[in-house]
N, C-alpha and C positions, 0 to 999 in steps of 0.2 A: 374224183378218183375213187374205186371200188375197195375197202378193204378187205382182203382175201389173206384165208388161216392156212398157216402152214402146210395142215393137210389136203388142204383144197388144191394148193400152189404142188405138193409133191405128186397128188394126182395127176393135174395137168401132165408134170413133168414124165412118169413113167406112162401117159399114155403118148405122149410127144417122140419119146424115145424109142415104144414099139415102134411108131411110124415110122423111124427114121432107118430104120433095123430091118422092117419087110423094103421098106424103097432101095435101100440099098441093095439086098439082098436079091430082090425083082433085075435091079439092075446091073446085076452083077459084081458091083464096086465093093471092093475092102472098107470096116470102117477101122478110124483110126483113133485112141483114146488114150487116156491115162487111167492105169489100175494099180493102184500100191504104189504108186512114186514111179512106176516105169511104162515107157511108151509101149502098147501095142495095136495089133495089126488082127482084125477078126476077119477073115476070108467067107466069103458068100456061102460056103462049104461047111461055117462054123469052124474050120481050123482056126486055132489061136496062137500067134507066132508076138512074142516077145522083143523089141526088139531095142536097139541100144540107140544112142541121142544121134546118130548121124545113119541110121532106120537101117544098118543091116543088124543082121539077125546073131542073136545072142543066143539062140536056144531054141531053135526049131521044133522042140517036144513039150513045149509046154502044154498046158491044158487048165482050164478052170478045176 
């Protein structure tokens, strides 16, 4: 087994994530995540919609 430093591992990770971000995006699909303790919903449009534990929406105006 390879040992790999932190920084190597977070690289991986944020190029992992672009990819996962234009696929989604390519494909039209929402991704869905946790940001601060709360569920949301990033639309292919970049809208960023907020939303509460049973996925309607708590707050339609949100934004980064």
């Amino acid at each position: 087994m390879t040992n790999i430093s932190r920084e190597e591992l977070m690289k991986v990770f944020k190029k992992v994530k672009a990819s996962v971000r234009q696929k989604a995006k390519e494909a039209g699909a929402p991704l869905y995540y946790m940001h601060n303790g709360q569920y949301v919903r990033e639309d292919p449009s970049g809208e960023i919609i907020v939303l509460d534990r049973d996925s309607s929406i708590i707050d339609p105006n949100y934004k980064k």
